[in-house]
C-alpha positions as CSV (number, residue, x, y, z in Angstrom):
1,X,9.2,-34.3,152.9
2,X,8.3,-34.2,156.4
3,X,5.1,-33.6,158.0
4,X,4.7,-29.8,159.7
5,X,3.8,-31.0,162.9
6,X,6.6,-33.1,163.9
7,X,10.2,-31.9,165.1
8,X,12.9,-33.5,163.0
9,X,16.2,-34.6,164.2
10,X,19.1,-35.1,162.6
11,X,22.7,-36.2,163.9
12,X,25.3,-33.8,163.3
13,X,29.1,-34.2,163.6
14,X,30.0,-30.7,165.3
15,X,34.1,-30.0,164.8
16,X,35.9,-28.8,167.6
17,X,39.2,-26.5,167.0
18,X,41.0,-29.3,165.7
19,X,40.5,-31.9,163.0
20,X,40.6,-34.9,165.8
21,X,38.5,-33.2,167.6
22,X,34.8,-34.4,166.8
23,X,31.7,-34.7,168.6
24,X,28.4,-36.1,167.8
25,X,25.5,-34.7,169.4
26,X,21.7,-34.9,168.4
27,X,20.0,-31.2,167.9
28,X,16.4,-29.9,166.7
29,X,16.2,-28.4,164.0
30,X,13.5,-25.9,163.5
31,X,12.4,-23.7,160.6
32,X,11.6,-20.2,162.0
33,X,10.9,-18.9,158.0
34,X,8.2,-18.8,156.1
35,X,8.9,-21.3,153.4
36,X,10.4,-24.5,153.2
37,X,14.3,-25.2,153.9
38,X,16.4,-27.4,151.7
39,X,19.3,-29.5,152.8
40,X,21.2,-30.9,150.0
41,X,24.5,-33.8,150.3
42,X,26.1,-33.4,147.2
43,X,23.1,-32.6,144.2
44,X,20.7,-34.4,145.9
45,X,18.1,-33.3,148.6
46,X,19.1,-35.0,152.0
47,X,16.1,-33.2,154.0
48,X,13.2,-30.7,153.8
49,X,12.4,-28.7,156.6
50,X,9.0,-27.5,156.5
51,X,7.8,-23.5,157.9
52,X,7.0,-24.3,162.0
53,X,4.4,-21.9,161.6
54,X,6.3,-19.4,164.0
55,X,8.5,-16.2,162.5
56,X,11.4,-14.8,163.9
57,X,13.0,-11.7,162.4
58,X,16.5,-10.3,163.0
59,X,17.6,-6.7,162.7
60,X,19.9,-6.5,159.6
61,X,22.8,-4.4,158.6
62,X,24.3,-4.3,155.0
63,X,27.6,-2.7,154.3
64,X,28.5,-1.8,150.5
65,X,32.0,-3.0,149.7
66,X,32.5,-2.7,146.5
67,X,30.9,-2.9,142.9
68,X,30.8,-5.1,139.9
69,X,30.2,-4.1,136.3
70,X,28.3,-6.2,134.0
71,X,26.3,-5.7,131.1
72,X,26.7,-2.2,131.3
73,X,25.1,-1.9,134.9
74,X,27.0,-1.1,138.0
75,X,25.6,-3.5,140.7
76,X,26.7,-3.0,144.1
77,X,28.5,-5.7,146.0
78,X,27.2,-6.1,149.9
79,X,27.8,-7.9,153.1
80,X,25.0,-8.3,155.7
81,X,25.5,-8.3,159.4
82,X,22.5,-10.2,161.4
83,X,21.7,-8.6,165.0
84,X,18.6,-8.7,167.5
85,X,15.8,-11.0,166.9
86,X,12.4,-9.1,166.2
87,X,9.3,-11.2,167.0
């Protein structure tokens, strides 16, 4: 686990449109929700991300496309479509 206060960086490989393609490049990662964020390799926890302390919403929009049965109960299945941020 990593302390709240500090940034964390972590080395990505970002893929361009093709395969050969690769670049590395350093970025900040920053948790804008309220809990703690999880990055696993395989089953095992590579990284926690702790809360920065500062929220950001989005505007959401959820779009029924279909339904699944089980156990009797008709649950609806839904995609979600993230807009504006809120602050």
């Amino acid at each position: 686990m990593f302390g709240a206060n500090k940034l964390q960086r972590l080395t990505l490989v970002g893929m361009g449109k093709t395969h050969n393609d690769a670049r590395l490049g350093v970025v900040e990662l920053v948790n804008l929700t309220p809990h703690s964020l999880v990055l696993y390799q395989g089953d095992s926890a590579a990284l926690t991300i702790p809360p920065s302390g500062e929220l950001v919403r989005c505007t959401e929009e959820v779009q029924a496309i279909g339904w699944v049965v089980t156990g009797g109960i008709s649950v609806p299945l839904v995609t979600k479509t993230f807009g504006e941020l809120q602050s």
